[in-house]
NUVO-67114 format. One record per residue (C-alpha): residue in one letter; x, y negated, z negated. Coordinates in steps of 0.02 Angstrom, whole numbers, padded with zeros to 5 digits, always signed. Layout:
aXYZ/...
***
This chain:
x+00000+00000+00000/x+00093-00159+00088/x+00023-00323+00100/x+00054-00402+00265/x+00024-00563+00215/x+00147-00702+00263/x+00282-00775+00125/x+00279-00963+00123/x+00428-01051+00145/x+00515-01119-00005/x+00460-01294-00006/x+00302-01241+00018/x+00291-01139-00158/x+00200-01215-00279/x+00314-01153-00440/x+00467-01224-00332/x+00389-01405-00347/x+00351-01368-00495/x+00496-01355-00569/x+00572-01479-00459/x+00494-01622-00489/x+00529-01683-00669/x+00734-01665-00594/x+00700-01750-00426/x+00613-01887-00525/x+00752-01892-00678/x+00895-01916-00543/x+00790-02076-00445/x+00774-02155-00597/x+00964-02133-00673/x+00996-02210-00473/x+00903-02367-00498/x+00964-02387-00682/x+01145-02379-00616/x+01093-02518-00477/x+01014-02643-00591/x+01153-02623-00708/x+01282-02642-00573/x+01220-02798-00490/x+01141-02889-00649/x+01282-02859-00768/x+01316-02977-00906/x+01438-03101-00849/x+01501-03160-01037/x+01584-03004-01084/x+01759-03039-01085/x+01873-02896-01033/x+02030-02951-01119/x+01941-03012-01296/x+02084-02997-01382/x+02169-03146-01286/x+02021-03255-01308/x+02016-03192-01495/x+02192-03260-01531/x+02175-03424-01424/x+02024-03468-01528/x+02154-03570-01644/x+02207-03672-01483/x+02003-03714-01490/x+01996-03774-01680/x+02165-03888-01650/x+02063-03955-01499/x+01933-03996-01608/x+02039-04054-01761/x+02108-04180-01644/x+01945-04236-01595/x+01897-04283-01750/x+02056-04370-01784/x+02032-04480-01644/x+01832-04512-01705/x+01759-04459-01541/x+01575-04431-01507/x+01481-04454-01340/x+01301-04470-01306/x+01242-04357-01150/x+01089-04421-01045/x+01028-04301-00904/x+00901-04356-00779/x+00792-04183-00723/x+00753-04299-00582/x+00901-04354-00493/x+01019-04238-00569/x+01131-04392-00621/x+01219-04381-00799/x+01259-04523-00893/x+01391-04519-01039/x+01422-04644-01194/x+01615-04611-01297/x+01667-04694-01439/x+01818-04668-01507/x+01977-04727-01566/x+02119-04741-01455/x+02116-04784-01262/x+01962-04662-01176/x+02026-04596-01002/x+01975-04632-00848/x+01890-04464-00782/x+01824-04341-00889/x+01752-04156-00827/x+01599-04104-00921/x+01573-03930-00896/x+01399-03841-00919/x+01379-03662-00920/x+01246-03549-00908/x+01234-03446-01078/x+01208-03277-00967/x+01245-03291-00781/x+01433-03385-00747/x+01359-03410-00562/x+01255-03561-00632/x+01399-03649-00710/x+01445-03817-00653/x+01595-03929-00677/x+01534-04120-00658/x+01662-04258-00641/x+01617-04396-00742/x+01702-04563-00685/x+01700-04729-00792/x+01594-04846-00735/x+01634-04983-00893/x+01735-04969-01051/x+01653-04789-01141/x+01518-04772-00988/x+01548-04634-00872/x+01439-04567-00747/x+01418-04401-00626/x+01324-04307-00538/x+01259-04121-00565/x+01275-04004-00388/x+01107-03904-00445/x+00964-03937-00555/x+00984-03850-00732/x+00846-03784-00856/x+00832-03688-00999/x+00973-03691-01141/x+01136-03723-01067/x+01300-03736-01189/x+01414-03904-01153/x+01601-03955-01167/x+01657-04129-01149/x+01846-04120-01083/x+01974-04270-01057/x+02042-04280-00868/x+02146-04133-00841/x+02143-03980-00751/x+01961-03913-00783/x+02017-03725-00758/x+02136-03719-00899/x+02023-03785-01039/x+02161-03721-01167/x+02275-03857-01124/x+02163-03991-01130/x+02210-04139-01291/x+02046-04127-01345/x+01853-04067-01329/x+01671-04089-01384/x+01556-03960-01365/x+01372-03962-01396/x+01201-03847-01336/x+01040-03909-01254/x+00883-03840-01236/x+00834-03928-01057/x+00644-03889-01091/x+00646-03974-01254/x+00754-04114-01234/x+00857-04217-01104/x+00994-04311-01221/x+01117-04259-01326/x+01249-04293-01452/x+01421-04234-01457/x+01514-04218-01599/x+01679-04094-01668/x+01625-03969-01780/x+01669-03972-01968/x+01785-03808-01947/x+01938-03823-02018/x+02098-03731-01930/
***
């Protein structure tokens, strides 16, 4: 007693896809988890922290001599025009060009550098290259090589909330070397 009847092909088999599926499903998802993490990674992570770890005392003498020299500075943005318009006070002679640099707390392709040119004794003014929202994390620099922050005399750094507010005050910190 034979039965004549016809064997379906694999893929046809009903245990096959069952069995199957769960894996088939398991291995799209682990391929679209690897893309998003790929191409959205976090731009902040620092692959050589223990460099930036050591030259954060190069950031406190920055800041130490910023205080010395009583600076502050009073940041206006305009969402409209995208023009930025800088007050400093301070003792000592203020430079002519300052870089302003504000970066994006996530995503390092929405940074910006801004020259900031004096238009009068303590008044500088620039211009920003893209329109900025959100909270956004700033750092006043005297004119110098805007790459090498390190080496700069001295900085002021400050955070703004765009959707809250569109001035702010710069001061040094209180942190002691």
């Amino acid at each position: 007693m034979t039965d004549k009847t016809p064997v379906a092909p694999w893929y046809r088999q009903p245990w096959f896809w069952f069995v199957m599926s769960p894996l088939i499903l398991v291995v799209c998802v682990s391929l679209s988890f690897v893309t998003v993490s790929v191409f959205y990674a976090d731009d902040r992570v620092v692959d050589n922290y223990y460099k930036q770890g050591r030259s954060i005392n190069q950031s406190f003498e920055q800041e130490a001599r910023a205080r010395a020299l009583n600076l502050a500075a009073e940041v206006v943005f305009d969402p409209v025009t995208g023009e930025i318009l800088l007050n400093l006070s301070g003792d000592g002679a203020l430079p002519a060009v300052l870089h302003l640099l504000v970066g994006h707390p996530v995503n390092a392709d929405q940074d910006q550098r801004v020259l900031l040119q004096r238009v009068r004794d303590g008044h500088y003014r620039g211009d920003l290259t893209q329109a900025v929202s959100h909270r956004r994390y700033l750092t006043l620099l005297p004119d110098h090589d805007a790459s090498q922050m390190r080496s700069a005399e001295w900085l002021l750094r400050g955070e703004i909330h765009f959707d809250q507010r569109n001035r702010i005050e710069l001061r040094p910190t209180d942190r002691a070397p």
